[in-house]
Backbone as XML, in Angstrom:
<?xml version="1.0"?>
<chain id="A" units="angstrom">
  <residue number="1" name="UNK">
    <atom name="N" x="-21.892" y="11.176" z="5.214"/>
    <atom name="CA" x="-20.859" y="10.168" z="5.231"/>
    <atom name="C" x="-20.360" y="10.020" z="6.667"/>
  </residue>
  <residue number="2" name="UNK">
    <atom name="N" x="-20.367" y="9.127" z="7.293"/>
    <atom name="CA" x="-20.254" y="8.690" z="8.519"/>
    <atom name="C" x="-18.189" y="8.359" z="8.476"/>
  </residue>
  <residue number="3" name="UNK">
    <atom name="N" x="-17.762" y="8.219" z="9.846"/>
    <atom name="CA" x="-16.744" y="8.340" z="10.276"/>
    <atom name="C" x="-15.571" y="7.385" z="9.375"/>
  </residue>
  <residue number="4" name="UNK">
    <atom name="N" x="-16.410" y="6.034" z="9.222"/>
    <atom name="CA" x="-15.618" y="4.436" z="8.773"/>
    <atom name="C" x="-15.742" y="4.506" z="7.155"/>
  </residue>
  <residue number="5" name="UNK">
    <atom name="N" x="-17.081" y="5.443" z="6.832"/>
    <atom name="CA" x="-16.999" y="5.395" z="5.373"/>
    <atom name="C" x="-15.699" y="6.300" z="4.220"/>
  </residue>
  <residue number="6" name="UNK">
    <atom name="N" x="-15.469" y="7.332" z="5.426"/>
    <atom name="CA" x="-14.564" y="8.380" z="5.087"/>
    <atom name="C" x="-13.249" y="7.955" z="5.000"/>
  </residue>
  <residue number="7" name="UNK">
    <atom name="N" x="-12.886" y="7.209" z="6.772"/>
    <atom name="CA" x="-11.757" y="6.501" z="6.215"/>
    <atom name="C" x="-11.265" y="5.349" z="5.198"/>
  </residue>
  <residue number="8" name="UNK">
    <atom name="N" x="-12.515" y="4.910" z="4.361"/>
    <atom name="CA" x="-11.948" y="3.851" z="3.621"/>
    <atom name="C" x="-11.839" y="4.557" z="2.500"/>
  </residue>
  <residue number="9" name="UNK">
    <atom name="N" x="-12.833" y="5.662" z="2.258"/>
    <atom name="CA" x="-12.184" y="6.528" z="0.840"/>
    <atom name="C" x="-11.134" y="7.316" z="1.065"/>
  </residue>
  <residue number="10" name="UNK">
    <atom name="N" x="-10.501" y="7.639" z="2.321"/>
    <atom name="CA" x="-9.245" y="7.802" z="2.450"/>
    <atom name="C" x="-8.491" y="6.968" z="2.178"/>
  </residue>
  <residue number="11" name="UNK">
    <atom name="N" x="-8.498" y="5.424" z="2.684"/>
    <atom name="CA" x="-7.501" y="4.342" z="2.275"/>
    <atom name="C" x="-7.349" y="3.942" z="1.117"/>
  </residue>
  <residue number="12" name="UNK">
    <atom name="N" x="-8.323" y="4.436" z="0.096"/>
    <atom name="CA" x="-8.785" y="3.598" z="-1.217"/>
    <atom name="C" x="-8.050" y="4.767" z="-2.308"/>
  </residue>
  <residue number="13" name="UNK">
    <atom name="N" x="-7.647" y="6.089" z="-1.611"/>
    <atom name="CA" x="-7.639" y="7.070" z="-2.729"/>
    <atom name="C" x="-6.199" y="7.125" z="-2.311"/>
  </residue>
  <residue number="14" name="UNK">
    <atom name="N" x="-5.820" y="6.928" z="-1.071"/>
    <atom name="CA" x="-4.024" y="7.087" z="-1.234"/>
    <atom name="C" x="-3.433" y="5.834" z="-2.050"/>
  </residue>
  <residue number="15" name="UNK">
    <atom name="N" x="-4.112" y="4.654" z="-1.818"/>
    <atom name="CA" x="-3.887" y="3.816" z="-2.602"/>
    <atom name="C" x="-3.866" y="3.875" z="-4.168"/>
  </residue>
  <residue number="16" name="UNK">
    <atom name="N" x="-4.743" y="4.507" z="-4.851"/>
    <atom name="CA" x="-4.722" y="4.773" z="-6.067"/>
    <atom name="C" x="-3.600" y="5.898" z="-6.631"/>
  </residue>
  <residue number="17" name="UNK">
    <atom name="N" x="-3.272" y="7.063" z="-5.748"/>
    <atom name="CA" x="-3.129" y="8.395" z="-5.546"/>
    <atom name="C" x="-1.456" y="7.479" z="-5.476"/>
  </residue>
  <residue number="18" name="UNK">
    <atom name="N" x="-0.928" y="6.593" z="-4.698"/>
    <atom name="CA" x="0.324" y="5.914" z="-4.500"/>
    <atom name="C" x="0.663" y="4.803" z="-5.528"/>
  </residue>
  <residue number="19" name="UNK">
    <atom name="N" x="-0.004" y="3.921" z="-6.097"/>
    <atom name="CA" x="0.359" y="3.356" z="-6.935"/>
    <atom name="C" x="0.323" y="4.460" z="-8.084"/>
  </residue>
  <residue number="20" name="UNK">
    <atom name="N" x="-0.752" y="5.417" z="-8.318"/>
    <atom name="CA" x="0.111" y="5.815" z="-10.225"/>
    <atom name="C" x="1.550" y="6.637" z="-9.843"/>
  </residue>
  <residue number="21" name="UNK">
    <atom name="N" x="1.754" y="6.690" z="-8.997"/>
    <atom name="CA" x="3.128" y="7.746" z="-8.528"/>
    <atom name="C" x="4.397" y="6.539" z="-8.479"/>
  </residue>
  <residue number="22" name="UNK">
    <atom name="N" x="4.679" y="5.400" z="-8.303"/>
    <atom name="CA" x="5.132" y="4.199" z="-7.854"/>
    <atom name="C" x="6.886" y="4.377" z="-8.761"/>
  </residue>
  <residue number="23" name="UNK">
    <atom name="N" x="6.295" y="4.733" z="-9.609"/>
    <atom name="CA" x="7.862" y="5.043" z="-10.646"/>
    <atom name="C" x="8.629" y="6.257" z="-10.431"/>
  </residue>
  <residue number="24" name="UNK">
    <atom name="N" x="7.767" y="6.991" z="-9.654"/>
    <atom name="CA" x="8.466" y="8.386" z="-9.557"/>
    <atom name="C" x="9.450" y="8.534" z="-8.088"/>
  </residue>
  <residue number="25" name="UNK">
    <atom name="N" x="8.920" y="7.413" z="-7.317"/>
    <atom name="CA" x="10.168" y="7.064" z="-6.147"/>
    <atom name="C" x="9.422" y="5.882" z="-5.261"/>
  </residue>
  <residue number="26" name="UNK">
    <atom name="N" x="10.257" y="5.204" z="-5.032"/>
    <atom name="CA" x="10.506" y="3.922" z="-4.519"/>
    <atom name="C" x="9.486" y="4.262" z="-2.716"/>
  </residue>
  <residue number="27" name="UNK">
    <atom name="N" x="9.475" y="5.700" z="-2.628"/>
    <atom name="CA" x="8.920" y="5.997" z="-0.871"/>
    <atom name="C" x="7.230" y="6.023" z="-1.643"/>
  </residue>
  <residue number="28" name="UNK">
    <atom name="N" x="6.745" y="6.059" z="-2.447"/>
    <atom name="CA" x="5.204" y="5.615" z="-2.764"/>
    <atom name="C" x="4.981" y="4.445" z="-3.002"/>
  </residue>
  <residue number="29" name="UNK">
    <atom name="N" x="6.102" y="3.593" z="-3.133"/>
    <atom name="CA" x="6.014" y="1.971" z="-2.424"/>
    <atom name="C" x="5.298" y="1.765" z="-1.240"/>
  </residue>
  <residue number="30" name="UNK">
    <atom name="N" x="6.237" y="2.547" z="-0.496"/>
    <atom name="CA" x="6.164" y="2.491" z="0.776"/>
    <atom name="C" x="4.541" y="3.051" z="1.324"/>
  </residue>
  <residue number="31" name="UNK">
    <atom name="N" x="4.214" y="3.970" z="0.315"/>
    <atom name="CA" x="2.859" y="5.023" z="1.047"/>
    <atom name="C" x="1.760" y="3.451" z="0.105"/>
  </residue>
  <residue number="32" name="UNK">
    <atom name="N" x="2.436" y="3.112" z="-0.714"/>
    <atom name="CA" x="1.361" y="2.028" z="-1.002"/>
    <atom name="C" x="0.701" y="0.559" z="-0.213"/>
  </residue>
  <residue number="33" name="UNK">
    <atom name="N" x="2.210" y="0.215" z="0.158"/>
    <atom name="CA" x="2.180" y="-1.067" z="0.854"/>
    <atom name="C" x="1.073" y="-0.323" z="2.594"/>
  </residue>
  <residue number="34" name="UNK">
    <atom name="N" x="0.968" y="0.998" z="2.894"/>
    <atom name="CA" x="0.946" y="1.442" z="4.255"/>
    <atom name="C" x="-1.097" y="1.842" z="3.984"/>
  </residue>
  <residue number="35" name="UNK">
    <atom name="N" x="-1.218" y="2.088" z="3.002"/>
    <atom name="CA" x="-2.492" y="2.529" z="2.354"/>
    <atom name="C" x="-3.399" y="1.140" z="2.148"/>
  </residue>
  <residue number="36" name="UNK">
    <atom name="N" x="-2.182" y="0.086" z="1.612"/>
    <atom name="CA" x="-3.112" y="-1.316" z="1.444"/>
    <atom name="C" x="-3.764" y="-1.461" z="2.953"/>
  </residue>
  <residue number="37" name="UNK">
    <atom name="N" x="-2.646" y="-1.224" z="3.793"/>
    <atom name="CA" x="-3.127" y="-1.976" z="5.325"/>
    <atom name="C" x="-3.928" y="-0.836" z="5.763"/>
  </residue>
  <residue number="38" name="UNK">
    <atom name="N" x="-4.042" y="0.100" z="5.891"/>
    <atom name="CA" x="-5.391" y="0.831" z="5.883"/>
    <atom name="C" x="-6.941" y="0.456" z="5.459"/>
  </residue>
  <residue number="39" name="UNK">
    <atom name="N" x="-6.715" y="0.228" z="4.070"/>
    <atom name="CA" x="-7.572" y="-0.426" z="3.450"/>
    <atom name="C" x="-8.342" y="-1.817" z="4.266"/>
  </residue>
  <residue number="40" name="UNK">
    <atom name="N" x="-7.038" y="-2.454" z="4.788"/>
    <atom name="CA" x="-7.310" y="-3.400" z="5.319"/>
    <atom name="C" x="-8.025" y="-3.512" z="6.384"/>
  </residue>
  <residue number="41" name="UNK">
    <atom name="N" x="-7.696" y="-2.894" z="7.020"/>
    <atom name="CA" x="-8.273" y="-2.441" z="8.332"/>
    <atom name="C" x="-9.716" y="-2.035" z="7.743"/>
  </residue>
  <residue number="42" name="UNK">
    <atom name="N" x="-9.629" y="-0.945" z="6.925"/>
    <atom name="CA" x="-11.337" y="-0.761" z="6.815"/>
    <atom name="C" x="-12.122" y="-1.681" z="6.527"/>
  </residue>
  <residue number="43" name="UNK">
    <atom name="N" x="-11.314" y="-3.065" z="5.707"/>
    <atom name="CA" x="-12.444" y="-4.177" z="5.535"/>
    <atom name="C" x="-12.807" y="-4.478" z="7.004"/>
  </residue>
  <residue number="44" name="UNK">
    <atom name="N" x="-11.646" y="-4.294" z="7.782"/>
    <atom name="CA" x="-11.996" y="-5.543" z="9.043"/>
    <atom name="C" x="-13.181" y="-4.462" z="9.766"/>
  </residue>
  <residue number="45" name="UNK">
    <atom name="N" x="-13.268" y="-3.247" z="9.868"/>
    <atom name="CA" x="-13.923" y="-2.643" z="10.537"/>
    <atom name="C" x="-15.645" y="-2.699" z="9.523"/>
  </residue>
  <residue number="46" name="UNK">
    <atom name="N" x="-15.430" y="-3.264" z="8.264"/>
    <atom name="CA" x="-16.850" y="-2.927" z="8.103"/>
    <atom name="C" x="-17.263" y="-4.280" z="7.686"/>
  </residue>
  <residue number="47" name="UNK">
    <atom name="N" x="-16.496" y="-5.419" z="8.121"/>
    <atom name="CA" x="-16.966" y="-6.976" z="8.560"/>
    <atom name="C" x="-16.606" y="-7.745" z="6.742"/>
  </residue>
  <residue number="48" name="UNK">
    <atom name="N" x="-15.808" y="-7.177" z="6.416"/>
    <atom name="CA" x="-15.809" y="-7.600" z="4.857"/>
    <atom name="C" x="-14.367" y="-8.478" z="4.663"/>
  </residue>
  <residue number="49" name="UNK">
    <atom name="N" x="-14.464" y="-9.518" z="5.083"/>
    <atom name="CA" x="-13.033" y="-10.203" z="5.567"/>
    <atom name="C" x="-12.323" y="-11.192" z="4.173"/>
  </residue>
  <residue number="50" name="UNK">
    <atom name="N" x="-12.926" y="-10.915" z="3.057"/>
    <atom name="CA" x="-12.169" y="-11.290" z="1.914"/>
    <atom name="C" x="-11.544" y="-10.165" z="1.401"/>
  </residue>
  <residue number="51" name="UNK">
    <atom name="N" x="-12.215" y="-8.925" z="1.606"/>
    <atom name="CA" x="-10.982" y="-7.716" z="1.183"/>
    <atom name="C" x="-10.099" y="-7.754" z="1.907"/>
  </residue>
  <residue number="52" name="UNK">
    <atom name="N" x="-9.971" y="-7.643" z="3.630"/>
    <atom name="CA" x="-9.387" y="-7.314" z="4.317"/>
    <atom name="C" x="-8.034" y="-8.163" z="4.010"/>
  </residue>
  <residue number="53" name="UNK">
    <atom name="N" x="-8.645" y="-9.185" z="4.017"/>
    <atom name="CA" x="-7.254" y="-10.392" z="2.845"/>
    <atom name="C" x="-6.812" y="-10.003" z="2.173"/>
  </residue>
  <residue number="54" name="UNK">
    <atom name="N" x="-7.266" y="-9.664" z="1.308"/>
    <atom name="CA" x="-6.696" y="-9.696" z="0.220"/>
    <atom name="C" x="-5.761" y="-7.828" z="0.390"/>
  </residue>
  <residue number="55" name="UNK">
    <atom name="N" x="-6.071" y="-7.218" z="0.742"/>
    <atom name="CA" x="-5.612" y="-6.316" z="1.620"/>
    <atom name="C" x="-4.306" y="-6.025" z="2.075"/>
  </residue>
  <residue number="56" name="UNK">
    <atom name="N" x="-4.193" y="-6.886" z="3.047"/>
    <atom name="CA" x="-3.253" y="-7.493" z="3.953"/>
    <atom name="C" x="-2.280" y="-8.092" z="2.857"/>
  </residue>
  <residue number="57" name="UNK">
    <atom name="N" x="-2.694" y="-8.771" z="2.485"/>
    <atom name="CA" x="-1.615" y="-9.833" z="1.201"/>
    <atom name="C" x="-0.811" y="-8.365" z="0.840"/>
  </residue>
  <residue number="58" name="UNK">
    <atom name="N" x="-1.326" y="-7.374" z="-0.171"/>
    <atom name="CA" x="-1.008" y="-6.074" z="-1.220"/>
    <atom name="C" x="-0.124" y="-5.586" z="-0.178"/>
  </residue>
  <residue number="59" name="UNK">
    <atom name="N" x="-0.318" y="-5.885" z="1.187"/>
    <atom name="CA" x="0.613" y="-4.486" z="1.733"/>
    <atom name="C" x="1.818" y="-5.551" z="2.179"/>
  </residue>
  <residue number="60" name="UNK">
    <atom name="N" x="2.116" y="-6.526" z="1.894"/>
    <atom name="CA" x="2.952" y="-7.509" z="2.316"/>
    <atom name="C" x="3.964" y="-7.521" z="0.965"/>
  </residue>
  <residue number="61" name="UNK">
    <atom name="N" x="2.974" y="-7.727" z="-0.024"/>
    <atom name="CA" x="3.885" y="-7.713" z="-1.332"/>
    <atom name="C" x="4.603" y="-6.439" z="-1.838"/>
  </residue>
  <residue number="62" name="UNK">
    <atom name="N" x="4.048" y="-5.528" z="-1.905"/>
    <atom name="CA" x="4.303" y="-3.831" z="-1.584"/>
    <atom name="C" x="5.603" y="-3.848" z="-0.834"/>
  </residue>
  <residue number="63" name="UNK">
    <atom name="N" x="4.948" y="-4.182" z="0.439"/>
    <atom name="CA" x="6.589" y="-3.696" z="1.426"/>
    <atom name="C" x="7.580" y="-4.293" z="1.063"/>
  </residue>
  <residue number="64" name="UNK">
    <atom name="N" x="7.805" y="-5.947" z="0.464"/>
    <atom name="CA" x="8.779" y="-6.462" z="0.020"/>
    <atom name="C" x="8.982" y="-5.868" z="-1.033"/>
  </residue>
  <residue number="65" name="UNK">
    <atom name="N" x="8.323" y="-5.159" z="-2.023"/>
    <atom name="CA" x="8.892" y="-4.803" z="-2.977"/>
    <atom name="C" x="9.612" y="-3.704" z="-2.735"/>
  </residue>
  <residue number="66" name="UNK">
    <atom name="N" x="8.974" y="-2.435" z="-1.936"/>
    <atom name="CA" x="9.932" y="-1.083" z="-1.014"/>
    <atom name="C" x="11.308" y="-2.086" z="-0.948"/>
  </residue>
  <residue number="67" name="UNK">
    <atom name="N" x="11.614" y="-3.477" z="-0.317"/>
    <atom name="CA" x="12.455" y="-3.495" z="0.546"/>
    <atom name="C" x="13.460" y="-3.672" z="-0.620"/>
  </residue>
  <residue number="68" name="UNK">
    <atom name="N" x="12.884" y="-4.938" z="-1.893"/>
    <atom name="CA" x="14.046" y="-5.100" z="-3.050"/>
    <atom name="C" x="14.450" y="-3.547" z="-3.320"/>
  </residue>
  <residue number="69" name="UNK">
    <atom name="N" x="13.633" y="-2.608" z="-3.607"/>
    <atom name="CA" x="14.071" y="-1.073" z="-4.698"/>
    <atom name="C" x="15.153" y="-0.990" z="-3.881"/>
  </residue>
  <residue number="70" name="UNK">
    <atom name="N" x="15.077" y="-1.227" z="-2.280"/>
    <atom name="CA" x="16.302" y="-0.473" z="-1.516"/>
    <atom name="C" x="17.392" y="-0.999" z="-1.509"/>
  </residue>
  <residue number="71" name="UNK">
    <atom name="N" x="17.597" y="-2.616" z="-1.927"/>
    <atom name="CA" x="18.311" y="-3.268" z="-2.547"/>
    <atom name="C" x="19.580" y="-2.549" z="-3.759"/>
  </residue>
  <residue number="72" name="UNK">
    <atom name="N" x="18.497" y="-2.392" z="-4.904"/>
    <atom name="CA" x="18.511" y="-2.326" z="-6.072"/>
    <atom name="C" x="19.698" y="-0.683" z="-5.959"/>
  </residue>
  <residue number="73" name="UNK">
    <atom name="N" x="19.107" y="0.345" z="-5.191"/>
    <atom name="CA" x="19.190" y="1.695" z="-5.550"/>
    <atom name="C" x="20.465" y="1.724" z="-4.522"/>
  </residue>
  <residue number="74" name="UNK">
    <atom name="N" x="21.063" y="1.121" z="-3.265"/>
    <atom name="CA" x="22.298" y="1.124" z="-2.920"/>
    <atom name="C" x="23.034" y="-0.055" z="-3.404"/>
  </residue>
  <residue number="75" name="UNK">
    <atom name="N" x="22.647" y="-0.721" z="-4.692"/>
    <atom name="CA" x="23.821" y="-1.744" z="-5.222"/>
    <atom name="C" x="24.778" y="-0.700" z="-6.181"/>
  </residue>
  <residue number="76" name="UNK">
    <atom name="N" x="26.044" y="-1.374" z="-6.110"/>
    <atom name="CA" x="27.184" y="-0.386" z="-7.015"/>
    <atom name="C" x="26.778" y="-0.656" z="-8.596"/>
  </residue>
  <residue number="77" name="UNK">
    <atom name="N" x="27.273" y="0.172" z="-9.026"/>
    <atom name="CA" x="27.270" y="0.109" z="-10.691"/>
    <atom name="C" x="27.737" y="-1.270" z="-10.731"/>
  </residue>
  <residue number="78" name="UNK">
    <atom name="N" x="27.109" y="-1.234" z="-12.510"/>
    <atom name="CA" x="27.497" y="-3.019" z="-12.806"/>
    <atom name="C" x="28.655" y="-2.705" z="-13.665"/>
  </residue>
  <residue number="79" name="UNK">
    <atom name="N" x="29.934" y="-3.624" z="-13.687"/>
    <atom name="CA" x="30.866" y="-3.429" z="-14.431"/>
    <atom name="C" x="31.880" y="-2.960" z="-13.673"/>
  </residue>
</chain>
């Protein structure tokens, strides 16, 4: 396994490894949205530029979502 192949099963397994964790705290948002763009990057490095999109998009939607939880978790009680 060569250098670029390693890092994308690195990017591909924190990604999996971060989304089933996603409920258990709002900071594997964060390791998710950071794992997509990894990912991303490995498309761009191994010339595969519809993942790398689509990629890029996941870690965009991800981070906005990190950003609502942080919203959500310093709003006051309701009532």
């Amino acid at each position: 396994m060569d250098l670029t192949t390693a890092f994308g099963l690195f990017a591909v397994t924190a990604m999996m490894l971060c989304y089933a964790f996603e409920k258990k705290s709002r900071w594997f948002i964060l390791g998710f949205a950071a794992s997509c763009a990894l990912a991303s990057a490995y498309g761009f490095l191994i010339g595969s530029w519809p993942f790398s999109a689509v990629e890029a998009i996941w870690s965009l939607v991800a981070l906005r979502r990190w950003r609502v939880t942080a919203g959500v978790a310093n709003a006051p009680p309701p009532g």
